[in-house]
C-alpha positions in Angstrom: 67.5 103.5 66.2 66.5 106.6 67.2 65.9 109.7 64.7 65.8 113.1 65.2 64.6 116.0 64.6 60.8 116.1 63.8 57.8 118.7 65.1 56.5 116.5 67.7 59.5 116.1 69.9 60.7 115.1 73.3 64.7 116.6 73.6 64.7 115.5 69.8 63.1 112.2 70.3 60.6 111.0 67.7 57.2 110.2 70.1 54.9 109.6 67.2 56.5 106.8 65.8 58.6 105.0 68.8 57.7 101.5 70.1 57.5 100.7 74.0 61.3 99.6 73.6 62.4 102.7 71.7 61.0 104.8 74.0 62.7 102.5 77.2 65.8 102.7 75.3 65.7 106.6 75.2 64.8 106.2 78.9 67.7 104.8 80.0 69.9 107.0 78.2 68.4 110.0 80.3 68.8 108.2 83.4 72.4 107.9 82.2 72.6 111.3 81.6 71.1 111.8 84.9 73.7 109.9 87.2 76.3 111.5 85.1 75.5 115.3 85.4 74.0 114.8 89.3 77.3 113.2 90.6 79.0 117.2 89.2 79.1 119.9 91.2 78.8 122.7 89.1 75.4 124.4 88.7 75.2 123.8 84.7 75.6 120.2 85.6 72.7 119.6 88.0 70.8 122.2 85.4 71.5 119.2 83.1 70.4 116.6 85.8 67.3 118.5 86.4 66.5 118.6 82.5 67.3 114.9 82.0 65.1 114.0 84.6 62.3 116.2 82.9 63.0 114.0 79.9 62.5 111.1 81.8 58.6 112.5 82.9 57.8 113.2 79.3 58.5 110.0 77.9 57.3 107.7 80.6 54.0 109.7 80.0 54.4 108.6 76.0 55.6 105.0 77.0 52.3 105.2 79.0 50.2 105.6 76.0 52.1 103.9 73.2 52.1 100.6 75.6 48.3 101.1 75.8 48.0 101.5 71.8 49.8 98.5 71.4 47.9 96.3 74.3 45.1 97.3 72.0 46.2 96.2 68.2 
């Protein structure tokens, strides 16, 4: 569903090339990842939250515009 490892990247997602429901699926993965590593203690672990939520930013921005692009076509 997902591939990896392109230039344009977001934590190894493929932006160009994702639909809206691609990119809610890799969404909700990093909201998993989120809950997960928030509910540690450890400082790596909310390091991990912190960057998961990043991820989350980044391709809410790109569901932003790839749900615009397709409104259009």
């Amino acid at each position: 569903m997902i591939k990896k490892k392109t230039k344009d990247k977001i934590n190894n997602y493929i932006i160009k090339a994702m639909t809206t429901t691609e990119i809610l699926g890799a969404i909700k993965e990093q909201v998993e990842v989120l809950e997960l590593e928030n509910s540690k203690s450890s400082k790596a672990a909310r390091g991990r939250a912190r960057r998961a939520a990043n991820e989350i930013k980044k391709l809410s921005a790109e569901f932003k515009k790839t749900s615009l692009a397709e409104d259009k076509a």
